[in-house]
Phi, psi and omega in degrees: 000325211274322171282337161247037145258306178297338195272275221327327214251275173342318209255316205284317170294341179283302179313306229252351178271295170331327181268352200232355201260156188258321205259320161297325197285288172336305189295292174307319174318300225270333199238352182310309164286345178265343185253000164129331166347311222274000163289326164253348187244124192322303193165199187234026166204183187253034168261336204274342203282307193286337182270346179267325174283329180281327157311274186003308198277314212259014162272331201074031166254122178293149217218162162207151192228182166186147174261131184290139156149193203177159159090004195299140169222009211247118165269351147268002140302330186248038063011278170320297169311338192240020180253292196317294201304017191224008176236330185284330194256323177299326215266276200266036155255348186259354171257338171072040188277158190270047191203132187254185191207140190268146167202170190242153187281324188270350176285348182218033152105325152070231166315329180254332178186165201247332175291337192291307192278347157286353174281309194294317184304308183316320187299323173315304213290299201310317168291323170310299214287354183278318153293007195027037164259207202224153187235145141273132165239141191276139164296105208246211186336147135304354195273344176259003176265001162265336185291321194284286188307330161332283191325312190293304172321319127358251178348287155320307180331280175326341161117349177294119170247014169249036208262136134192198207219168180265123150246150179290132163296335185248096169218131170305315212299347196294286179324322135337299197269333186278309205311330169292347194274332199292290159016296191271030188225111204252074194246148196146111187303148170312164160317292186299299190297333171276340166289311171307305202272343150318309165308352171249341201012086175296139155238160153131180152272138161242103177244132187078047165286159184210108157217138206265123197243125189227120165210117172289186202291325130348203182242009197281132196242164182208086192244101184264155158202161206222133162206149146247157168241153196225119166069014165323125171213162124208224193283171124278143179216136187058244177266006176268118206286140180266205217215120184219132134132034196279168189197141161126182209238161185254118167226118180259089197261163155311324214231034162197183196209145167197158190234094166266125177274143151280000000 
């Protein structure tokens, strides 16, 4: 156990020197989608991005997009990056896309001040919520989860409620961090709809829930989630006959549903 954790801990450190190197970066730029890149990245412009995001939607998958990069030291580079994220939001609102959108913080400067990457964001966040759309700010280094929740709190403060953030699961510190966050976060079932759901007493586990919390400058709310599920049961209650042994993944959108059983 104790030798594969350093080489886990040996390869991560590699990666992660590796990611920060200018000359690997350069390499992945020029060569990355032919070498598979091209399974997670939409495409290298926002035409390719926007024909990827409309399968995606025409799938009945809500989609997130983002622009690559990090690292900003420039301060009208990361200027620049948050007049795109503001051309990027227009684009899929004018296209009428199912899709929000992620930046990384050292990507709006970041790394050179901090109040400078809370300006380029708010304009982000502020043109989102107008467009009723959604900003992720992505979880980068550890040495960056206090400033990136700063930011975020910021935010939230401010009255942005279309705003939210990543915590790392292998952090000790995470729980922590969510139990403080929860406060800025106002989700909560009706009365009646938590007494229904009682009323059944689910049983089985759920594992590898992921779920995406959305609310535009309105009251229009957008929450999709993904699980599997194992050994799913519950009651019967009224005319609904109950359930035992279910197995298999869960996918939830505002406007569909779907079950693959095992």
């Amino acid at each position: 156990m104790a030798v594969g954790q350093a080489v886990n801990g040996a390869l991560r450190k590699t990666i992660l020197a590796s990611s920060s190197n200018l000359r690997v970066r350069h390499f992945a730029d020029k060569h990355g989608l032919r070498l598979g890149a091209s399974r997670f990245v939409a495409g290298q412009d926002l035409d390719a991005c926007v024909a990827v995001l409309r399968r995606l939607n025409e799938q009945g998958l809500h989609a997130n997009t983002t622009l690559l990069g990090e690292d900003v030291l420039d301060e009208a580079e990361a200027r620049a990056v948050a007049d795109e994220y503001l051309v990027i939001l227009a684009r899929l609102h004018e296209e009428e896309l199912r899709a929000n959108v992620a930046l990384k913080l050292t990507h709006l400067g970041l790394d050179l001040d901090e109040e400078l990457a809370y300006e380029n964001l708010e304009r982000v966040v502020a043109r989102a919520g107008e467009l009723a759309n959604f900003i992720r700010i992505d979880m980068e280094y550890s040495a960056l989860v206090d400033p990136t929740l700063r930011l975020y709190r910021r935010l939230r403060e401010a009255g942005h409620a279309n705003v939210g953030t990543v915590l790392q699961s292998y952090l000790y510190r995470t729980l922590d961090d969510l139990e403080s966050l929860l406060p800025l976060v106002t989700i909560a079932p009706k009365a009646a709809w938590r007494e229904r759901a009682l009323a059944f007493a689910p049983q089985g586990e759920v594992r590898d829930l992921r779920v995406t919390y959305a609310r535009g400058a309105g009251e229009e709310r957008a929450v999709t989630a993904a699980a599997r599920l194992r050994d799913i049961g519950f009651e019967p209650v009224d005319k609904m006959p109950g359930l035992r042994g279910l197995n298999g993944e869960m996918t939830l959108t505002p406007d569909s549903g779907r079950l693959n059983i095992d």
